[in-house]
N, C-alpha and C positions, 0 to 999 in steps of 0.2 A: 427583541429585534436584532439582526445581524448589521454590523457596519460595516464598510465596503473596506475595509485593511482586513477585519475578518475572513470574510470571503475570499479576499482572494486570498488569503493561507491557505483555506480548506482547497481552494483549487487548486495551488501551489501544490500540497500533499494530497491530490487526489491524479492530480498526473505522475508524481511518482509512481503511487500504485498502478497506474493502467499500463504504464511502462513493462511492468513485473506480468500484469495478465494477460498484455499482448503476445510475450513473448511461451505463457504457458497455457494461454486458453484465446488463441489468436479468433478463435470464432464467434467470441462472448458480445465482443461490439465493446462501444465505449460507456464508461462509466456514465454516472451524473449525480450532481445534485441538487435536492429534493426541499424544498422547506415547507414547514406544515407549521400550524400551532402551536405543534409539539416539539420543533427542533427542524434542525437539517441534519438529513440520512443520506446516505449512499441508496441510489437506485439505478437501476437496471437500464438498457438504453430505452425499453418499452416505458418508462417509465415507475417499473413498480418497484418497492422498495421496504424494508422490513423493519419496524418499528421500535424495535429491540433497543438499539443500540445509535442518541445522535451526536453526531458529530460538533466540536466545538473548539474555537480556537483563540484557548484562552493560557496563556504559556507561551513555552517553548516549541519552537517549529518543529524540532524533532519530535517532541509530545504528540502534535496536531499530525503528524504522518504515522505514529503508534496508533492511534486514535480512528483516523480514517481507515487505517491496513485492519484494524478487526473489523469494522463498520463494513468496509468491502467482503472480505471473510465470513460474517456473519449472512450480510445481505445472497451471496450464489451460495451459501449451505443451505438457508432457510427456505429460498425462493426455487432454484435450480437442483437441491442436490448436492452441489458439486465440493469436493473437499478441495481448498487452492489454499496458497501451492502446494505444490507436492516437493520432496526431498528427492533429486534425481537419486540417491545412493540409494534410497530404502522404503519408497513409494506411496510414502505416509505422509498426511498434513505438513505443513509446519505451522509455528504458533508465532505471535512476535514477541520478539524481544526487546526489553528494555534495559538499556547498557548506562553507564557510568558517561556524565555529562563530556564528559576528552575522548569520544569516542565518535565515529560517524554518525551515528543515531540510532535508529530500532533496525533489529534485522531478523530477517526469517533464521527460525534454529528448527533443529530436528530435535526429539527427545531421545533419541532410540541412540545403541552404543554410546553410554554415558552423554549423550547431547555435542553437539556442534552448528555452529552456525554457518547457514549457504551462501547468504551474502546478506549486505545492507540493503534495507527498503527501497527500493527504485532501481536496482542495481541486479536483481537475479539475471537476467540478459549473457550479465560478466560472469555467472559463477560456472564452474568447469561445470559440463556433463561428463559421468561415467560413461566408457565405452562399452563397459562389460561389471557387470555386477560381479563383486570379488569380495570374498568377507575379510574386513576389516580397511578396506580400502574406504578412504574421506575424500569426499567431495571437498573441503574447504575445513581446515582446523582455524582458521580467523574470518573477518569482513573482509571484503573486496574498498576499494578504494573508496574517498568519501567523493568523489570527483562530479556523479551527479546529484547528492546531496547537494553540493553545492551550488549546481547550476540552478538546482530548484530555490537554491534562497535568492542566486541573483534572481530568477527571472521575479521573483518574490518584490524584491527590493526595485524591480525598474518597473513595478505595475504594468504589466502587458495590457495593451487596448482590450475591449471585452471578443472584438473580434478573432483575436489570436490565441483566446482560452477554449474550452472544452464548451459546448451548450451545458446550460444545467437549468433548473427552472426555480432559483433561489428564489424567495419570496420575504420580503423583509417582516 
């Protein structure tokens, strides 16, 4: 059974991510999530959702945003097709990453041209686009600021009403 501090971490790190797919798949609608027998997953705004992979938020919040960023990732591969995000420089996935705890948190990386990272989880919005593909031209040789990491732990920390959160259809 999920406890309501629980919960709202995975909310907390599930509006990061929507953050990231508004701004690269603005037509996708809003995330959600799902709880079953099995866990809570990431699902779709229809509700459907991919069983692969549940979400859980037991740790570190930056964990719990690793955690949901592939759950999300998984869920529109599995369900949609769709490879998210994409690397503006080189038009391939990205994977997440997971950085050293002095760091902002997980962040989309490319693998391609020895690897780089596009920005921190919740944060692609900030990462340059290329204007013109150029080889060996980097979108971003570091993260971008931890600035809404952070806002995600406050809003984290001041418990937002259930009104002012995402719908999901948690089920304890």
């Amino acid at each position: 059974m999920i406890t309501g501090p629980d919960l709202a971490t995975l909310r907390a790190a599930l509006r990061a991510i929507q953050r990231d797919l508004d701004v690269e798949q603005p037509g996708t609608g809003r995330l959600r999530l799902v709880g079953t027998e099995a866990g809570m997953f990431v699902a779709l705004p229809d509700g459907r959702y991919w069983p692969g992979r549940a979400v859980v938020a037991d740790g570190e919040f930056t964990e719990t945003v690793a955690r949901v960023a592939e759950a999300a990732q998984e869920c529109l591969a599995e369900i949609l097709w769709k490879t998210w995000p994409r690397c503006p420089e080189h038009e391939t996935g990205l994977r997440v990453g997971r950085r050293d705890s002095g760091s902002d948190g997980p962040a989309w990386e490319c693998a391609l041209d020895g690897g780089h990272t596009v920005a921190v989880v919740g944060e692609l919005g900030r990462a340059a686009r290329p204007r013109a593909a150029r080889p060996g031209m980097r979108v971003s040789d570091g993260p971008t600021t931890g600035r809404l990491a952070q806002t995600d732990r406050q809003l984290l920390d001041d418990q937002l009403p259930d009104e002012q959160l995402p719908e999901d259809e948690a089920q304890g």
